[in-house]
Residue, then its C-alpha position, 0 to 999 in steps of 0.5 A: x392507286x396513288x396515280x388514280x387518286x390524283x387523276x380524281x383529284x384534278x378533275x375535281x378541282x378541273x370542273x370547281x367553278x371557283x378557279x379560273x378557265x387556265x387552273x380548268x385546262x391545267x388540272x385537265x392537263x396534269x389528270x391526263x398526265x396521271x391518267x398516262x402514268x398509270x397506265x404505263x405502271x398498270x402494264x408493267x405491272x401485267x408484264x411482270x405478272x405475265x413473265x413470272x407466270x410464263x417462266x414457271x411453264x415455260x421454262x420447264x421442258x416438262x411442264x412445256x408439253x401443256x402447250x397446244x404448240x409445238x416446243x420450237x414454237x413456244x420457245x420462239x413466241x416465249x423469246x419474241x414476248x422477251x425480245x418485245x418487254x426489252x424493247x419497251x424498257x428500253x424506249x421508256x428509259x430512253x425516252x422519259x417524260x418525251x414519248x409515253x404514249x409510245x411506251x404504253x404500246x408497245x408494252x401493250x404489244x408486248x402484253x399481248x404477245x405474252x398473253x397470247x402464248x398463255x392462253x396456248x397453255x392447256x390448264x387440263x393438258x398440264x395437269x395431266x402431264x403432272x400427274x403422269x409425271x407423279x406416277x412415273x416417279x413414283x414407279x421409278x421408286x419402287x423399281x429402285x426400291x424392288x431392286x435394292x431389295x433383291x439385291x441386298x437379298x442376294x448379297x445377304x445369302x451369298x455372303x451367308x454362303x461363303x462365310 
């Protein structure tokens, strides 16, 4: 919000016809370079989101059976959406203030491998495989529940047995 309110504010002050031609080109200058910077912060930002949505998912080996995709290769696309985030952090610190317009791409490229496997994820498909995994658990308790039952039972005669 900051980076916008200052890309307004140079333009304002870019098209005030009481400043000189150079404060003009200038002010175009220094809104272009907010325009740059947020960006590069707006696709951090989606990159963050997009990795913190994915891990829930992806992580989970149960939660992945949602995806359209083979397991193998949700897991690729998942290291590959890693692999290409890293690489943008790294060119943006490497190349601070030289080359932003290149970080912007490839966070973009990076964003859109992420958003790409997202959308392999089958919001009805999972939610079946939640509900079928409540209902195995919940079977899993009362079978658990049953057979401490009987044997409890059977161990409350034979000790009623053989006092």
């Amino acid at each position: 919000m900051i980076e916008e309110s200052n890309v307004l504010s140079h333009l304002a002050q870019a098209f005030n016809p009481e400043l000189s031609e150079t404060s003009h080109v200038d002010n175009f200058q220094k809104a272009r370079n907010h325009l740059i910077r947020a960006t590069l912060d707006l696709n951090k930002l989606l990159l963050v989101e997009l990795k913190t949505a994915l891990d829930k998912v992806v992580l989970d080996e149960k939660k992945r059976l949602g995806f359209n995709k083979a397991d193998h290769d949700v897991i690729k696309e998942y290291s590959e959406f890693i692999e290409k985030s890293r690489n943008a952090k790294r060119h943006e610190v490497k190349h601070i203030g030289n080359d932003p317009l290149q970080s912007i791409a490839m966070y973009e490229d990076a964003c859109h491998s992420g958003f790409a496997l997202y959308l392999s994820l089958d919001l009805s498909k999972a939610a079946r495989v939640n509900k079928l995994r409540r209902i195995m658990t919940a079977k899993e308790f009362l079978w658990g529940l049953v057979v401490g039952l009987i044997s409890s039972i059977i161990g409350g005669v034979i000790l009623y047995f053989f006092q």
